[in-house]
N, C-alpha and C positions, 0 to 999 in steps of 0.2 A: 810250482809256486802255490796254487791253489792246495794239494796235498799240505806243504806244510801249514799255512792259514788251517783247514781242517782239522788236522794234527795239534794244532796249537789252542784253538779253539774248544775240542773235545777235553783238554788234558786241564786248561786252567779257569776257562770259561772269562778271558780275556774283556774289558770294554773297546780298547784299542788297542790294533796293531800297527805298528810304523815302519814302514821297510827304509833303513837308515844308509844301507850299501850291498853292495853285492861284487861277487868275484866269478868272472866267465872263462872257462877255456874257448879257445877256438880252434878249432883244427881242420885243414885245406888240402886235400890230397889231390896232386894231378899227377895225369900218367897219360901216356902215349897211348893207351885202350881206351878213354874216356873223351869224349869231346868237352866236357866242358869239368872243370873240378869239382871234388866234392866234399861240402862241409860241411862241419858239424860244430856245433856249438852249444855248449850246457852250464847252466849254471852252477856254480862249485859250493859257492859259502854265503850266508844272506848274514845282515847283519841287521838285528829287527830291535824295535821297542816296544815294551809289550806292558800295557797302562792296566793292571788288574783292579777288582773293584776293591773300597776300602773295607771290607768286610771281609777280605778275603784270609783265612786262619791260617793257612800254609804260611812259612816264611819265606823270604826271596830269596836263598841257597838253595830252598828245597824248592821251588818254583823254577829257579834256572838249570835243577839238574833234570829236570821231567821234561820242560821242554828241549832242551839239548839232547838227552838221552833219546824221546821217543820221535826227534825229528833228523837224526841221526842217517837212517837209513834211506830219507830222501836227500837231505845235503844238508852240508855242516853250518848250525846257525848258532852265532853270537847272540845273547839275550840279553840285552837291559829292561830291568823289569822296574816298574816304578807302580806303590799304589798311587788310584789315582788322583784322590787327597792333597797328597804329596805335590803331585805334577802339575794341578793346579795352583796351588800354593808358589810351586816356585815359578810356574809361567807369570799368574801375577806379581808376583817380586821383580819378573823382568829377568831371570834368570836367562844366560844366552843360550844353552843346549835345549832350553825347554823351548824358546821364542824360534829358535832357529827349526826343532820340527815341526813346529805348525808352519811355521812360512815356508818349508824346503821339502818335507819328506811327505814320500806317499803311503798314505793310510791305505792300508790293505783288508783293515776290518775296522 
C-alpha cells in the first residue's frame, strides 16, 4: 500500500489520494503436517482517486497511463483523476461521487 502512495506520489505529485476499494485474495492451506493452517492474503487491485493540483499541464489520459503503468508491478490500480478545482466545484454543487468521498473513503495522502 504504502509503495503504491510512493509510486504515485513521485510520478504526479498528487494533492490527494482516496483509496475508493480494493480487491483481496485469500488463501488457507491446511494439511495433516501443520498444526494450525496457513494463510495468506494480498491485496490484488486498489481502486484510488487521485485530486491533482490545478496547475497541473499533463492531461488526465496521460496522467492515468503513468500512474497505472508504473504502479503496475506492485498491484493493479484503477485511477480516477480529478484536477482539484474541479472536485471542489462539484463537492460544492453537492455533487454525490464527490460528497460521498469525503464522507466514506480513506484518504491515503
Amino acid at each position: 500500500m504504502n509503495t503504491v502512495i510512493d509510486i504515485i506520489v513521485k510520478a504526479v505529485q498528487p494533492e490527494f489520494i482516496f483509496l475508493l476499494g480494493s480487491s483481496w485474495n485469500y488463501h488457507k492451506s491446511v494439511s495433516i503436517f501443520a498444526s494450525t493452517p496457513a494463510c495468506h492474503h494480498q491485496v490484488t487491485h486498489y481502486d484510488l482517486l487521485v485530486i491533482v493540483p490545478g496547475q497541473e499541464k499533463r492531461n488526465i489520459d496521460e496522467l492515468h497511463d503513468i500512474i497505472e503503468n508504473r504502479c503496475k508491478p506492485e498491484a493493479v490500480v484503477t485511477a480516477i483523476i480529478f484536477p482539484i478545482h474541479r472536485f471542489n466545484h462539484l463537492l460544492e454543487a453537492g455533487h454525490p461521487f464527490c460528497n460521498e468521498v469525503v464522507r466514506a473513503a480513506k484518504q491515503w495522502y
